[in-house]
MIMI-436771 format. One record per residue: residue number from 1; chain; x, z, y of N, C-alpha, C in turn. Coordinates in steps of 0.05 Angstrom, whole numbers. Each point is the difference from the previous one (the first is absolute). Layout:
REM MIMI-436771
REC num chaine n_east   n_up n_north ca_east  ca_up ca_north c_east   c_up c_north
REC NUM      A      X      Z       Y       X      Z        Y      X      Z       Y
...
END
This chain:
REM MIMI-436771
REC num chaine n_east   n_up n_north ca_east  ca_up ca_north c_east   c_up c_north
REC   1      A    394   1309    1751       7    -16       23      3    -29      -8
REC   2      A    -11    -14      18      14    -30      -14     11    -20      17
REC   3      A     12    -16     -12      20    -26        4    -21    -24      10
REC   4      A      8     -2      34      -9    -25        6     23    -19      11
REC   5      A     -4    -28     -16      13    -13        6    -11    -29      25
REC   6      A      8     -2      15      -2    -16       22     13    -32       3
REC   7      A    -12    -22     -11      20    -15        6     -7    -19      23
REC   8      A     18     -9      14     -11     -8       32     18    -13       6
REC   9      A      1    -28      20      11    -24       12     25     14      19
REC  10      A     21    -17       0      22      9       15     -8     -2      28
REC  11      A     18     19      15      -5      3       30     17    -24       9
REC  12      A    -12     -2      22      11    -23       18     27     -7       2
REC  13      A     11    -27       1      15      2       -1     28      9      19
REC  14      A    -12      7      25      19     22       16     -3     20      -1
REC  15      A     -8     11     -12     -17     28       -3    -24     11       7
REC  16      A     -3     25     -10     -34     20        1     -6    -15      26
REC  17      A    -14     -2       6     -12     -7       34     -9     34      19
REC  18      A     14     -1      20       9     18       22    -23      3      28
REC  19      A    -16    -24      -4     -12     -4       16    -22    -29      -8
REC  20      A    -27      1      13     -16    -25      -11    -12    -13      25
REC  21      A    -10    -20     -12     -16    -19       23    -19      3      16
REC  22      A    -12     25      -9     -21     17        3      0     32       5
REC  23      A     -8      4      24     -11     40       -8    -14     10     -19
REC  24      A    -23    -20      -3     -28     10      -19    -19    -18     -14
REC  25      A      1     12     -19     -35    -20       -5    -24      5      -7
REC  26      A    -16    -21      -4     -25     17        2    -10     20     -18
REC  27      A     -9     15      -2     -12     19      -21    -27    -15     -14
REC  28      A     -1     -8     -28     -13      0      -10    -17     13     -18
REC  29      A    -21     10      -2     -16     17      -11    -19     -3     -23
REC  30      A     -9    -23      -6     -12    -18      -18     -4    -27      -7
REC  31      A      1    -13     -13      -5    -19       -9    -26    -22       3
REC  32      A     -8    -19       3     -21    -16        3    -10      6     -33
REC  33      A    -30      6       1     -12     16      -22     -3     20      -6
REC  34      A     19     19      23      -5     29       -5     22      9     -17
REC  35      A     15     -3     -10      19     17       -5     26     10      10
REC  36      A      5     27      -2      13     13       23     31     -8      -2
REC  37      A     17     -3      13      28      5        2     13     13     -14
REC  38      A     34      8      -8       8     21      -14     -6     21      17
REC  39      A     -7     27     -19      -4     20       14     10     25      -9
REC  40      A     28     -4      -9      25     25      -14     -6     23      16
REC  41      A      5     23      -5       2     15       11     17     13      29
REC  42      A     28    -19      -5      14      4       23     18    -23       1
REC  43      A     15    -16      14      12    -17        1     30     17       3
REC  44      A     28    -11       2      19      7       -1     20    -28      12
REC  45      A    -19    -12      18      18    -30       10    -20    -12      29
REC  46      A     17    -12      16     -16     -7       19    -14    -32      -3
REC  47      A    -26     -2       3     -15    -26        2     19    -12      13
REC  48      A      3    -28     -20       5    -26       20     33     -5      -5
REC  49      A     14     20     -22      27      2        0      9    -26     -24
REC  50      A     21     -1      -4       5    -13      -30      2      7     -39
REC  51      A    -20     15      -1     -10     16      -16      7    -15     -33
REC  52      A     -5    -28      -7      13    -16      -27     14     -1      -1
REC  53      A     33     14      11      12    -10       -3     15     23     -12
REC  54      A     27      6     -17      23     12      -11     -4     30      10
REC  55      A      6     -2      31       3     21       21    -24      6      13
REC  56      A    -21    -13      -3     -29     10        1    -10     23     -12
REC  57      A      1    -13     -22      -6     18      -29    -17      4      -1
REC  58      A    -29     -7       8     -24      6        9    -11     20       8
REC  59      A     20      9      19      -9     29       11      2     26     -22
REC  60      A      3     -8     -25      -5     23      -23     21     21       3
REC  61      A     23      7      -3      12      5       -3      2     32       8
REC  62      A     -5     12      27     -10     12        6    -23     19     -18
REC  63      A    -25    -15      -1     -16      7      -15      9     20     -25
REC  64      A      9    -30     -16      13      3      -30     14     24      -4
REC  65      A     20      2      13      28     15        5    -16     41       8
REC  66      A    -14     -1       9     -14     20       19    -15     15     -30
REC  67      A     -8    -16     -18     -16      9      -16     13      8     -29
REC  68      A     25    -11      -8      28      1      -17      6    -20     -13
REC  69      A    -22    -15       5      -2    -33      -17     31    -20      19
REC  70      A     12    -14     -22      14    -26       -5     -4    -21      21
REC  71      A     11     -8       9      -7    -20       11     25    -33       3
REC  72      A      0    -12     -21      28    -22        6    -18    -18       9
REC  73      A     17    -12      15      -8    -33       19     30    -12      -5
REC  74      A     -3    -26     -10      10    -26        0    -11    -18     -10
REC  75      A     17    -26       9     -12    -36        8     17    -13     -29
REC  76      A     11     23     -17      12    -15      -18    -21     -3     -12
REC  77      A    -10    -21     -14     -25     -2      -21     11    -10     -27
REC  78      A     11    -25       3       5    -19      -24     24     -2      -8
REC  79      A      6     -9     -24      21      0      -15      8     25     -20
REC  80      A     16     -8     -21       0     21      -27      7     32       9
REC  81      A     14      4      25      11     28        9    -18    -10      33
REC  82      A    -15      0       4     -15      3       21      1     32       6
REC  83      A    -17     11      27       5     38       -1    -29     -4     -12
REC  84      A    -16    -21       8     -29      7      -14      5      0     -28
REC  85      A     16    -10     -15       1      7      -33     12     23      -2
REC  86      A     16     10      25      18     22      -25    -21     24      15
REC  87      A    -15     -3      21     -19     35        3    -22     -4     -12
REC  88      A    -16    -25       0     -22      3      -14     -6     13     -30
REC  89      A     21      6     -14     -12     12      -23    -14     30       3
REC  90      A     21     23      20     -20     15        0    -12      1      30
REC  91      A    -11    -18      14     -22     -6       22    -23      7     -12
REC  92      A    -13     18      15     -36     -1       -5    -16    -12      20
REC  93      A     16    -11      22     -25    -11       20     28    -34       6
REC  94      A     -9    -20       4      15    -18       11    -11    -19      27
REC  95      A      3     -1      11     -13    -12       29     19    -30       6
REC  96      A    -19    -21       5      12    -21       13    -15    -21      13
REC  97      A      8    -18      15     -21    -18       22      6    -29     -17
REC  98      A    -26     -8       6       5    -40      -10     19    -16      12
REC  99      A      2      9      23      31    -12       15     21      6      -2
REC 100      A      4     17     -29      32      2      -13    -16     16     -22
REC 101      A    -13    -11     -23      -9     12      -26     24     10     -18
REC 102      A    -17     24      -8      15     20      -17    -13    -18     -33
REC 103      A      8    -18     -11     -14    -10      -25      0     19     -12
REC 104      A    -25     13      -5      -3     20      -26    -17    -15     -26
REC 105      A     21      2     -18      -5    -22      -24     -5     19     -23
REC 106      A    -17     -9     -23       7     13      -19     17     12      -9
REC 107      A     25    -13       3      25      7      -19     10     25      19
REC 108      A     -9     -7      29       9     32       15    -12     29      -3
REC 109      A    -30    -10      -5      -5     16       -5      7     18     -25
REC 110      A     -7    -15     -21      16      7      -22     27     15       0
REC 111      A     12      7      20      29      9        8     -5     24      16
REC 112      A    -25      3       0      -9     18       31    -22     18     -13
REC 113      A     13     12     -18     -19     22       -7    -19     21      12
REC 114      A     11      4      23     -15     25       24    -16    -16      16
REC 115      A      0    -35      -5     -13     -2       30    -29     -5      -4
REC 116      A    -14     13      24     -32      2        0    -18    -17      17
REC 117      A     20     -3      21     -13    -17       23     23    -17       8
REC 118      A    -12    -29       7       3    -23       13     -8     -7      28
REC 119      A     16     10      26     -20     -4       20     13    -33      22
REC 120      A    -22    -10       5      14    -31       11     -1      8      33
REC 121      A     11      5      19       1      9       35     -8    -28       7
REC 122      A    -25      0       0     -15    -29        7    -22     -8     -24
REC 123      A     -9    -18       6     -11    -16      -21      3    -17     -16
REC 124      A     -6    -11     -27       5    -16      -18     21     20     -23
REC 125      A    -12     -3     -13      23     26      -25      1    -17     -28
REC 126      A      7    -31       4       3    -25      -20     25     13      -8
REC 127      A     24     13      13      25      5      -15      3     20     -11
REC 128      A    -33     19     -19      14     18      -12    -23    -17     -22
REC 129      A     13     -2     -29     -20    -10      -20    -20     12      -8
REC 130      A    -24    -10      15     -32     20      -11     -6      7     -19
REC 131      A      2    -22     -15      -5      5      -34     19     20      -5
REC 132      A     34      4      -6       8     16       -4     -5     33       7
REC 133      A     -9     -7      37      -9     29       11    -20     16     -10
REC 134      A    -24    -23     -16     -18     16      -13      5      4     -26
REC 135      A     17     -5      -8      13      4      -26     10     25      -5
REC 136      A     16      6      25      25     23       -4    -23     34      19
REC 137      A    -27    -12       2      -5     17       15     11     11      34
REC 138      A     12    -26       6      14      4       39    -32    -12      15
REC 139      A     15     28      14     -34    -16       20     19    -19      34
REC 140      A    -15    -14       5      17    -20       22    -18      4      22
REC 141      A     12      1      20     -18      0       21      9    -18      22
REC 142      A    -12     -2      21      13    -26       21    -13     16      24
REC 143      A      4     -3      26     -17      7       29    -13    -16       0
REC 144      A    -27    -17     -12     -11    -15        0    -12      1      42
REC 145      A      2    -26       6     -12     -9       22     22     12      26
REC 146      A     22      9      -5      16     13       26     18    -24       4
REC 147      A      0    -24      -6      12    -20        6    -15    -32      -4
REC 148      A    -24      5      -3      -9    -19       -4    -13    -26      25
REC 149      A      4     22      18      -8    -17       41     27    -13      -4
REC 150      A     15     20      -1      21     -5        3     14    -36     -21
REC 151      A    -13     -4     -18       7    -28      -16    -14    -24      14
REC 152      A    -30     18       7     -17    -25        9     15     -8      24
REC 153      A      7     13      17       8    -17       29     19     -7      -3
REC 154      A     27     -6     -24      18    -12      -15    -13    -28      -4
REC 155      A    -18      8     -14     -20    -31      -12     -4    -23      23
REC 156      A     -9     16      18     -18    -13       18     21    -11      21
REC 157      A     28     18      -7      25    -19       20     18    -14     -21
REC 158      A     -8      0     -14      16    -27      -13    -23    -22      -7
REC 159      A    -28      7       1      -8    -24        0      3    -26      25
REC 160      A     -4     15      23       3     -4       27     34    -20       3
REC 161      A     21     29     -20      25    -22       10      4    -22     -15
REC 162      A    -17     -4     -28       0    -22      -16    -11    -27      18
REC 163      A    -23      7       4     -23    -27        6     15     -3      27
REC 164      A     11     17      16       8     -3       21     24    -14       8
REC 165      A     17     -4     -24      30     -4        1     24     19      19
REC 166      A     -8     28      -3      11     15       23     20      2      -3
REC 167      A     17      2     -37      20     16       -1     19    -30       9
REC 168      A      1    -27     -14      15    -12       16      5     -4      24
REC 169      A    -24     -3      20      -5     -4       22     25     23      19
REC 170      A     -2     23     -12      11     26       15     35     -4      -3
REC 171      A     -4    -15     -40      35     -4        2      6    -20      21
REC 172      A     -4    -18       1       5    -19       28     12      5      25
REC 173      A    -24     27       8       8     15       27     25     11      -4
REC 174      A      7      7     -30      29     23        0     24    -17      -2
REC 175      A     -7    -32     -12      23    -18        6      1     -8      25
REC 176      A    -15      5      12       8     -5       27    -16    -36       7
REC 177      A    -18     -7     -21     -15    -24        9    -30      4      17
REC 178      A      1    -30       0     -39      1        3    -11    -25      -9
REC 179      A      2      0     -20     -17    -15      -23    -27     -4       1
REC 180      A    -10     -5      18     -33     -3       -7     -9    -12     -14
REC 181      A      6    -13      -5     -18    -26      -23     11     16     -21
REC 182      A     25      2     -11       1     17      -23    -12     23      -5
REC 183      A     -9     16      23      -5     31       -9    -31    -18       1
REC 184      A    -19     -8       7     -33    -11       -4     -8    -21     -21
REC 185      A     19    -15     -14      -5    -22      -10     -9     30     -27
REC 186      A     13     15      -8     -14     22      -17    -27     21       2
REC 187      A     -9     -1      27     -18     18        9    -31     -7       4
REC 188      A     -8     18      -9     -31    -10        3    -17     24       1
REC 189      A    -27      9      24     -10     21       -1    -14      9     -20
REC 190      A      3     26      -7     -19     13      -21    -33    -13      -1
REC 191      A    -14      1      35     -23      0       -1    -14    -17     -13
REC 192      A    -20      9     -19     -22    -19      -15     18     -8     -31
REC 193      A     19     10      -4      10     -6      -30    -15     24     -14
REC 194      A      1    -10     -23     -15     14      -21     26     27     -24
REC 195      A     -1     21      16      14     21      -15    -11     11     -16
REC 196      A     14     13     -26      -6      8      -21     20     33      -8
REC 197      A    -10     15      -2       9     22      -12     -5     14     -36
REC 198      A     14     -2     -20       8      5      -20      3     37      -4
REC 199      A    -31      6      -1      -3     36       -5    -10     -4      29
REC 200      A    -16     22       7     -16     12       20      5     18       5
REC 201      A     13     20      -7       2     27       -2      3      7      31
REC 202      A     21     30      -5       5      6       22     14    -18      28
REC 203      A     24    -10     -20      13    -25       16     -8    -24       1
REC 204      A    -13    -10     -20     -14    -20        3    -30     -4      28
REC 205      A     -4     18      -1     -31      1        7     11      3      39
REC 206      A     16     14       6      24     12       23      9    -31      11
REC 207      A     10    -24     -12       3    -13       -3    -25    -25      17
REC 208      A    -20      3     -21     -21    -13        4    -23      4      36
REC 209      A     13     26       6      -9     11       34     13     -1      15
REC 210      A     26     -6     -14      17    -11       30      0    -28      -5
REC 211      A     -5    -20      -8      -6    -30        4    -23    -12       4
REC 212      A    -21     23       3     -25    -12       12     -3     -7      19
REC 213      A     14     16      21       0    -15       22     16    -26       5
REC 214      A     14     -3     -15      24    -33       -2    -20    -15       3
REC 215      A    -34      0       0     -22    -23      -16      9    -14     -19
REC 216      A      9      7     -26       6    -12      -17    -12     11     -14
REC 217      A    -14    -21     -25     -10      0      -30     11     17     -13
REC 218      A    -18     27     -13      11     17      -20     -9     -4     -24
REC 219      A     17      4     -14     -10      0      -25     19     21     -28
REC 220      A     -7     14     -18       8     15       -7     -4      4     -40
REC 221      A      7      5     -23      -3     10      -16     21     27       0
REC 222      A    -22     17     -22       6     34       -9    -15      2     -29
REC 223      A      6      5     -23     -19     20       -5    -19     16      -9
REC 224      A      7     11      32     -31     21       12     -3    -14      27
REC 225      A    -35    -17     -11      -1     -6       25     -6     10      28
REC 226      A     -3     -2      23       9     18       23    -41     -3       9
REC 227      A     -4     28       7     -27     -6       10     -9    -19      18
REC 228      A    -32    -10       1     -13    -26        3      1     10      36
REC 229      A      6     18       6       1      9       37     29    -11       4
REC 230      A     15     -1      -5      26      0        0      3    -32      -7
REC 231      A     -9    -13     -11       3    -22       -8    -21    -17      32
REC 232      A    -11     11      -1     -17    -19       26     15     16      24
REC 233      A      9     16      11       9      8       21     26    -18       2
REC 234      A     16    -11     -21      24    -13       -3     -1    -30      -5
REC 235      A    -25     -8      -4      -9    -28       -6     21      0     -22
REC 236      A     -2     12     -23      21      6      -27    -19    -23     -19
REC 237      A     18    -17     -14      -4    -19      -27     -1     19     -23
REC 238      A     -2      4      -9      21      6      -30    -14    -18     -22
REC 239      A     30      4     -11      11    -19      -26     -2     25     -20
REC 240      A    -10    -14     -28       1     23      -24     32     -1      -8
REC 241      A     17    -19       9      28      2      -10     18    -11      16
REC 242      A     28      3      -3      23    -22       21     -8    -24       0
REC 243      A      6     -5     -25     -12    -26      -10    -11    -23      10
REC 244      A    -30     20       1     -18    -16       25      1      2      27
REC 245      A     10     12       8      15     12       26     19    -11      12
REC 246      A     20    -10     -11      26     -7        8     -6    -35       9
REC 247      A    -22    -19     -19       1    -30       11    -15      4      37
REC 248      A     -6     21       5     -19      2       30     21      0      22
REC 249      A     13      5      -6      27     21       18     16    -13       9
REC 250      A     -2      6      34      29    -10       14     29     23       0
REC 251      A    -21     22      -3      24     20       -1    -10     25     -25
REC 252      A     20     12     -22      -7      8       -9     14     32       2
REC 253      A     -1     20      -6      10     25       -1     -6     14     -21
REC 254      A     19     14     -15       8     16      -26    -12     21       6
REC 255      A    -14     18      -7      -2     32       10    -12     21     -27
REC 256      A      9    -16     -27      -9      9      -20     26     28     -15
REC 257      A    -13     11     -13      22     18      -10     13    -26     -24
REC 258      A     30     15     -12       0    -16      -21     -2     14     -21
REC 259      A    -10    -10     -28     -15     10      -21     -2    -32     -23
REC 260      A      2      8     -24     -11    -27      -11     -3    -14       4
REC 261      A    -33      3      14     -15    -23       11      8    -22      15
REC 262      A     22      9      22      11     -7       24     26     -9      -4
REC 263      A     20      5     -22      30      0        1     -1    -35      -8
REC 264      A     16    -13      18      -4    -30       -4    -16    -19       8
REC 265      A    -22     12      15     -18     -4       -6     -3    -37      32
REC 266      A     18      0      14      13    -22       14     24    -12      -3
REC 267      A    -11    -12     -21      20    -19      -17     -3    -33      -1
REC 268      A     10     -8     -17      -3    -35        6    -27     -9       6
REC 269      A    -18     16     -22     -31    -11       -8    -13     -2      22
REC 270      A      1     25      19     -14     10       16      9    -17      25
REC 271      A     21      3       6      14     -7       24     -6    -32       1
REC 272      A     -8    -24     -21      -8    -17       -6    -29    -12       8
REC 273      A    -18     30       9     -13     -3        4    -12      0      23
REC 274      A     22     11      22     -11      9       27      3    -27      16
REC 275      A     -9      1      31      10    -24       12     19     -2       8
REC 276      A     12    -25       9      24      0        0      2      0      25
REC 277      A     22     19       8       4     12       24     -4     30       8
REC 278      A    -16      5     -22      -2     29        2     15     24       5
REC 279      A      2     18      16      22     23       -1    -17     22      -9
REC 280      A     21     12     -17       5     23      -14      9     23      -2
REC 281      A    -15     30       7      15     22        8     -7     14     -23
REC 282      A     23     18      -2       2     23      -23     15     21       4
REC 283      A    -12     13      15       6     35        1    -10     22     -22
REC 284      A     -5     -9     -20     -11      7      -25     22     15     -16
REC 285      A      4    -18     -15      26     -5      -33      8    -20       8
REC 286      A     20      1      -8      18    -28       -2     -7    -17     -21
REC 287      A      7     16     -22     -19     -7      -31    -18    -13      -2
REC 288      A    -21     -4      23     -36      1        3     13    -38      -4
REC 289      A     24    -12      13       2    -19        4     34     -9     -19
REC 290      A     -6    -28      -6      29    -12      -22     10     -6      32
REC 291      A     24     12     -15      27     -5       21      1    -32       2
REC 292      A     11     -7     -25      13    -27        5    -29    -11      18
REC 293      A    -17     -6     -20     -30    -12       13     -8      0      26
REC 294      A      5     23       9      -2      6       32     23    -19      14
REC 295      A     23     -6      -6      25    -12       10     -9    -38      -1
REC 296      A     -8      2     -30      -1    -25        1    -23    -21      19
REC 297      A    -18     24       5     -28     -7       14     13     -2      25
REC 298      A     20      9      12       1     -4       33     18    -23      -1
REC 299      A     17     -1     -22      14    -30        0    -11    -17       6
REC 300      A    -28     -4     -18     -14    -32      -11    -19      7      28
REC 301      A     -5     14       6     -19      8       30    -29      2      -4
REC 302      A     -2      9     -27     -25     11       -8     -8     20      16
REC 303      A     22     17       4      -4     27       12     13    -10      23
REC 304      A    -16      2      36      15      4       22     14     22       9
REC 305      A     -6     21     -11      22     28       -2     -4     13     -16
REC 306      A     12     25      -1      -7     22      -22     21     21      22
REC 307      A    -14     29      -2      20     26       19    -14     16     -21
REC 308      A     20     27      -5     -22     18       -9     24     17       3
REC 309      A      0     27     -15      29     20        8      7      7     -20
REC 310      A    -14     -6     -30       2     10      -26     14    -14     -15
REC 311      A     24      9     -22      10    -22       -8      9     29     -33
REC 312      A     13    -30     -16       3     13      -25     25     -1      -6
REC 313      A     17     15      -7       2     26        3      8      2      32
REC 314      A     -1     27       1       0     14       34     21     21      -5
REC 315      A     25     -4      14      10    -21       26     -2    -28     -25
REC 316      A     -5    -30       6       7    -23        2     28     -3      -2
REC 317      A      5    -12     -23      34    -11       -3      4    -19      25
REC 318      A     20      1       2       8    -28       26    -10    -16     -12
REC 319      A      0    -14     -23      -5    -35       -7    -29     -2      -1
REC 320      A    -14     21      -3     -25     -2       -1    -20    -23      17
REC 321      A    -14    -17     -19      -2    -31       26    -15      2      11
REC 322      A    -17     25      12     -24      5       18     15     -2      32
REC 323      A     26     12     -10      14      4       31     18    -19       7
REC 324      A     -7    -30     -10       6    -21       15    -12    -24      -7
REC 325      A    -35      6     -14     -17    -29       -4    -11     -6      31
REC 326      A    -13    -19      -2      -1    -15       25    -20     10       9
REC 327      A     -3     14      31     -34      1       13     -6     25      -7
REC 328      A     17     22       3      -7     25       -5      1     25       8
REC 329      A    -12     26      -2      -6      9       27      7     31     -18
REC 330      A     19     -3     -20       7     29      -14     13     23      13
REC 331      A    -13     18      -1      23     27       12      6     17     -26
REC 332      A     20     26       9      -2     11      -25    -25      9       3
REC 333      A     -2     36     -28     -24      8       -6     -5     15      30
REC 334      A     -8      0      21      -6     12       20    -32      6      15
REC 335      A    -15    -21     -18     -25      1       22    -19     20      -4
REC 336      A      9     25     -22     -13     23       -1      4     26       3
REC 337      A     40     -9      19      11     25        9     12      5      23
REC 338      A    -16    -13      17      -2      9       29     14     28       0
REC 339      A      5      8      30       4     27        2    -34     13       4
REC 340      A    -22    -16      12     -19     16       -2    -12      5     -29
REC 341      A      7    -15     -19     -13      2      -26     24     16     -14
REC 342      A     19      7       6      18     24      -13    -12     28       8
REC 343      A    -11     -1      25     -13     34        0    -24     -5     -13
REC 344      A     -9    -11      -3     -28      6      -30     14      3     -23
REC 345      A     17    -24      -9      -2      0      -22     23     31      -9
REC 346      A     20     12      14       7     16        2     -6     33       1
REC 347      A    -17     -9      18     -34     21        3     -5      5     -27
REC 348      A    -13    -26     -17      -9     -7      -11     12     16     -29
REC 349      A     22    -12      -4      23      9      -27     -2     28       7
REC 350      A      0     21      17       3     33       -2    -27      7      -4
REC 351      A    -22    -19      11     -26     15       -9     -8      2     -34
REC 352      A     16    -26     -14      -1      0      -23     18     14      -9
REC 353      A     25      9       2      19     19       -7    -12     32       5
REC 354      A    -22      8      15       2     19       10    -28     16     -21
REC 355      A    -12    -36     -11     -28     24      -18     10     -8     -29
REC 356      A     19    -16       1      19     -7      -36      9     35       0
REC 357      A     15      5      12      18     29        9    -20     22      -9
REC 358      A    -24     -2      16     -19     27       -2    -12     -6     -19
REC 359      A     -5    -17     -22     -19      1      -21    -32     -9       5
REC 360      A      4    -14      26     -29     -8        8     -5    -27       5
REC 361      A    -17     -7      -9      -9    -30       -4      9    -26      25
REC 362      A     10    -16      -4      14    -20       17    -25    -13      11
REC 363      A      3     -4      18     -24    -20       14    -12    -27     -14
REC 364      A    -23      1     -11      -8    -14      -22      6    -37       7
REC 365      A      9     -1      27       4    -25       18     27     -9      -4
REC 366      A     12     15      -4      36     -6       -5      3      0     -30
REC 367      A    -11      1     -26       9      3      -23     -5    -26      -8
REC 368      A     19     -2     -18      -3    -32      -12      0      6     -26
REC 369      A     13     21     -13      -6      2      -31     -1     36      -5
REC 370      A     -8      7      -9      -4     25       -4    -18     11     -30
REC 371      A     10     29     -15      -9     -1      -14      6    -18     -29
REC 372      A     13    -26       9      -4    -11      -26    -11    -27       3
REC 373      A     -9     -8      23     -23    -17        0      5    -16      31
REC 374      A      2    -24      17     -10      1       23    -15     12      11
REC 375      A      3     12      30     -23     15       12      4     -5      25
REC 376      A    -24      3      16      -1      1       23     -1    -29       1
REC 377      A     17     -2      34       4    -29        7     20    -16     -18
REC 378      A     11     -1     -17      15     -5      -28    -27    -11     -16
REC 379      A    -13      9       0     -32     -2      -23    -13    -26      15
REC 380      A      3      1      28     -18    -23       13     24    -25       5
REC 381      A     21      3      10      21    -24        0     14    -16     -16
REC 382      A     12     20     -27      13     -8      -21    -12     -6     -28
REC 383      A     11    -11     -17      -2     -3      -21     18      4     -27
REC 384      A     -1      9     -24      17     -3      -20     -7    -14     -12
REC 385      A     25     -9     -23       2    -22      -21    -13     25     -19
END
């Protein structure tokens, strides 16, 4: 039998939710490109509920419990007596979302003799160490693409409330003013600026079809570059690097995994190089970009904004200076955990629990390291040192 450990974001703060904003939503079945939805064997939770959270538990429990297997859930993560330090040693499966990461580090692992699998309830699996995972033989997996609509239309509304000046404009209304000249003397329409996306991929590329119609200039580096149909159906640029990418750009957007290549990788040098005025989104890594650098850029007004929902470490200390530099459009980590992107990625986490369990091969689309080695979509997104 084995020990799954769950770690997951606290519930609200009045409690489980009793009731939602919504009856239903839509049923999704596949993906743009053809790949299918989670498709577990049975669900044990209703679509559309609050599923990341403590008292969620991702619907498993049920499952787990039914079959004789373990099942703990808690939001304690960090610190020397965290519950994630004191169960993980004998855990064989550990599950957690990028919007409250379970850091699985070398040194934990190292402490965690039984454990075999790493699974992320969402996408991006930067907080378990790859190199280590292929080291220790853990295979990692993620629901690749069950939240990834779900980031882009994040992207595409904070670009909107950047260039737009919405979020001050809206505080105004709640003081009870009407500021016009203040809320417009910041605003200016998207149409005909020249946007830039950083990775193509799933979210990237998601990204790039919902701003076509804005008529604005695309332009894009990945890579892997994106086929020559796809590139004329989108009137797509591409750049062989940021680099050259970033001096074009009225607006730029993060949508890269982070990995080597990437960690830092919007820093003084770079940021030095864009125009000035430029806004900046990063729903990516936090990492992908220097804290201070990012701060100091909206001071000097290099940068006209920066929003993104990713930050280092997650939760964000209070002093952290993202959450009071000037011109900025931060939320927490949220723009990949909708309640519609919790029934995939939920879906998602038992369909991988359910062929880990039976001894049958994980969907070659969700593995990020396996065997020993990157694999799968892990093999095409990431990189090791």
């Amino acid at each position: 039998m084995a020990k799954v450990l769950c770690v997951l974001y606290d519930d609200p703060k009045d409690g489980y939710p009793t009731s939602y904003a919504r009856d239903d939503i839509p049923t999704i079945e596949s993906y743009p490109g053809g790949q299918t939805a989670p498709t577990p064997k049975a669900i044990d939770f209703t679509p559309g509920t609050l599923l990341g959270s403590v008292s969620g538990e991702l619907g498993l429990r049920d499952f787990l419990e039914s079959q004789g297997h373990t099942l703990v859930v808690t939001s304690d993560k960090d610190g020397e007596n965290s519950v994630l330090d004191r169960e993980l040693p004998d855990t064989d499966v550990v599950i957690s979302q990028p919007f409250w990461p379970a850091y699985i580090t070398a040194e934990r692992m190292a402490k965690a003799p039984n454990l075999k699998l790493a699974i992320t309830a969402g996408i991006g699996s930067d907080h378990v160490d790859l190199d280590a995972a292929t080291k220790h033989g853990l295979t990692v997996a993620e629901v690749t693409y069950s939240n990834s609509i779900s980031v882009a239309e994040h992207v595409v509304m904070m670009i909107l409330g950047l260039v737009r000046n919405y979020l001050p404009s809206h505080q105004v209304v709640l003081d009870g003013g009407w500021d016009v000249a203040d809320c417009v003397s910041r605003s200016y329409d998207l149409e005909g600026m020249h946007v830039g996306t950083v990775a193509a991929g799933r979210i990237g590329l998601a990204v790039l079809r919902r701003l076509a119609p804005f008529d604005v200039k695309l332009h894009y580096t990945d890579r892997h570059r994106l086929p020559e149909s796809i590139e004329r159906e989108l009137n797509l640029t591409f750049h062989p690097d940021t680099a050259s990418m970033v001096p074009h750009c009225d607006v730029v957007t993060v949508n890269a995994p982070l990995h080597p290549e990437t960690e830092g990788l919007f820093g003084e040098d770079l940021l030095a190089t864009m125009k000035r005025g430029t806004y900046l989104i990063n729903t990516a890594r936090a990492k992908i970009a220097d804290r201070d650098a990012i701060d100091r850029a909206l001071h000097s007004g290099r940068l006209a904004g920066y929003a993104g929902d990713v930050w280092y470490p997650q939760p964000a200390p209070a002093d952290h200076p993202w959450r009071t530099m000037p011109h900025h459009g931060m939320t927490p980590h949220i723009s990949g955990s909708s309640l519609s992107a919790q029934t995939r990625y939920a879906a998602g986490t038992r369909e991988i629990l359910e062929s880990w369990l039976a001894g049958t091969p994980i969907r070659d689309e969700y593995l990020i390291v396996d065997g020993g080695r990157l694999a799968g979509a892990g093999a095409h997104s990431y990189s090791t040192r």
